[in-house]
N, C-alpha and C positions, 0 to 999 in steps of 0.2 A: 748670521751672527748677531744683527739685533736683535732678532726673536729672543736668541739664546739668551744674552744679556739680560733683556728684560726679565726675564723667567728665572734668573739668579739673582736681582737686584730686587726685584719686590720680595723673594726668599728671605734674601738679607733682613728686608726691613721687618718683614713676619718673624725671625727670630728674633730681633734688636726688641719690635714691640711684645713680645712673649716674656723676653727676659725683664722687658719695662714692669710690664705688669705683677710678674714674679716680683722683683723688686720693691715694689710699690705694698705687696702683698705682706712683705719680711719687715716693711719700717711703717708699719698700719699703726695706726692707734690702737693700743688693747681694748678700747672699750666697744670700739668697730669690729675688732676681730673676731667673728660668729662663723660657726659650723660653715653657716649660707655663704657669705661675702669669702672666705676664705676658700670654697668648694668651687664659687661660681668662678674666680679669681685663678684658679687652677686648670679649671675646663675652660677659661679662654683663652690662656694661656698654650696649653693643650692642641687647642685649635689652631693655633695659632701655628704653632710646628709642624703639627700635621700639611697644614695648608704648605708653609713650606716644602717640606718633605718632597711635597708632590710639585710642587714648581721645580725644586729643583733632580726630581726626578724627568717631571715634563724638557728643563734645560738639557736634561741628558741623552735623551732620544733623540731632540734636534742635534746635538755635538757628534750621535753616530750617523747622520745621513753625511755619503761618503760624497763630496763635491767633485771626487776624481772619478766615477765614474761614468757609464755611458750614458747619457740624456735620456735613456729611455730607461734604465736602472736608477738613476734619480728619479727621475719622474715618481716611479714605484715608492723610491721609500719617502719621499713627500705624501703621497696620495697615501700609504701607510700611514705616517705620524697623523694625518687630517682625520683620517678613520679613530685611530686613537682618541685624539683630542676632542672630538665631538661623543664620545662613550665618556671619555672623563666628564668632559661638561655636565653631561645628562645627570648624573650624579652628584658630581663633586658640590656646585651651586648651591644645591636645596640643602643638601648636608652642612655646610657651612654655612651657612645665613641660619638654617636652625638651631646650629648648635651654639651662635653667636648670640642669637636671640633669647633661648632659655637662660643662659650661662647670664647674658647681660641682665634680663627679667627678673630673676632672683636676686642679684647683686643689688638691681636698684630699689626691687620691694623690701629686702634687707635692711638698706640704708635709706627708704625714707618710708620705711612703716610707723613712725610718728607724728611725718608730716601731715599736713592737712590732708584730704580725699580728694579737692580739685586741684592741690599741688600735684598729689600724685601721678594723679589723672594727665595733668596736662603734663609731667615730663614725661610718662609712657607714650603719651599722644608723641609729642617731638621725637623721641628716640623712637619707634619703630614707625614714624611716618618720614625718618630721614632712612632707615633701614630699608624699606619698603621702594622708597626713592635710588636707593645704592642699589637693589639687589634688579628692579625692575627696567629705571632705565640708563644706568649708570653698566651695569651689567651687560645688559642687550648692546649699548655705545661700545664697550668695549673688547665683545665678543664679534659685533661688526668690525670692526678695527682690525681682529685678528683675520676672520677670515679673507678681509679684504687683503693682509698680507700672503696668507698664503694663498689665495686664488691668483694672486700676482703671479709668486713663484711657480705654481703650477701651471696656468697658463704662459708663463716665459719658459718654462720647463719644454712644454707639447708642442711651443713652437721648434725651436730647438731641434726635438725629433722631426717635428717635418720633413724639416730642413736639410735632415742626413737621409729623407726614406729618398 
């Protein structure tokens, strides 16, 4: 049920932030308001739902493993949703941190293509050296986290059946 939870509540906040930015988008300053910043503004936006979409699709696989029945048919559909969830991984990550990245890259070459060149510079440096940070080991933190729960439950799971052979 925590798994579940979390997998609806970070959902939530990916729409809440999708609609921010949407928002943020409709009361721009016209004179910001460019093809770029408006397009980029949209595709993260985008992403953002997407990403949801799929949490709270991933929420929904875990709500059909059936707790009622036998330890060794749970067992299965845990070791199912793990198989899932490591095919989502494999993709989903790269997909979403690049699509974050270009989306955010335009937005901010957009909005400080007058700044100076080591302004620039250095706020690309900070925004994809904290990107890089999130995706690398913030990422890896919290995909350990995950598996660490369900190896739990699956090992509680196999005990279980032992326990009945």
């Amino acid at each position: 049920m925590k798994l579940k939870n979390t997998y609806t509540k970070g959902a939530i906040l990916l729409i809440l932030t999708g609609i921010f930015i949407l928002g943020l988008m409709i009361f721009l300053d016209s004179n910001l308001k460019t093809i770029l910043v408006v397009s980029s503004m949209i595709i993260i936006s985008i992403t953002c739902f997407l990403q949801a979409a799929l949490m709270l699709f991933t929420a929904n696989e875990i709500a059909k493993i059936d707790e009622t029945q036998t330890p060794t048919s749970h067992l299965k559909q845990w070791q199912s949703f793990r198989v899932f969830q490591k095919k989502q991984r494999h993709w989903n990550m790269p997909v979403y941190y690049t699509l974050l990245s270009i989306a955010l890259g335009v937005y901010m070459y957009e909005l400080l293509k007058n700044a100076d060149l080591w302004k620039m510079i250095l706020t690309f440096a900070i925004t994809y050296s904290w990107m890089l940070f999130a995706y690398i080991y913030l990422g890896k933190k919290e995909i350990k986290k995950q598996d660490a729960k369900l190896d739990g439950i699956i090992s509680e799971l196999k005990s279980l059946e032992n326990q009945f052979q």
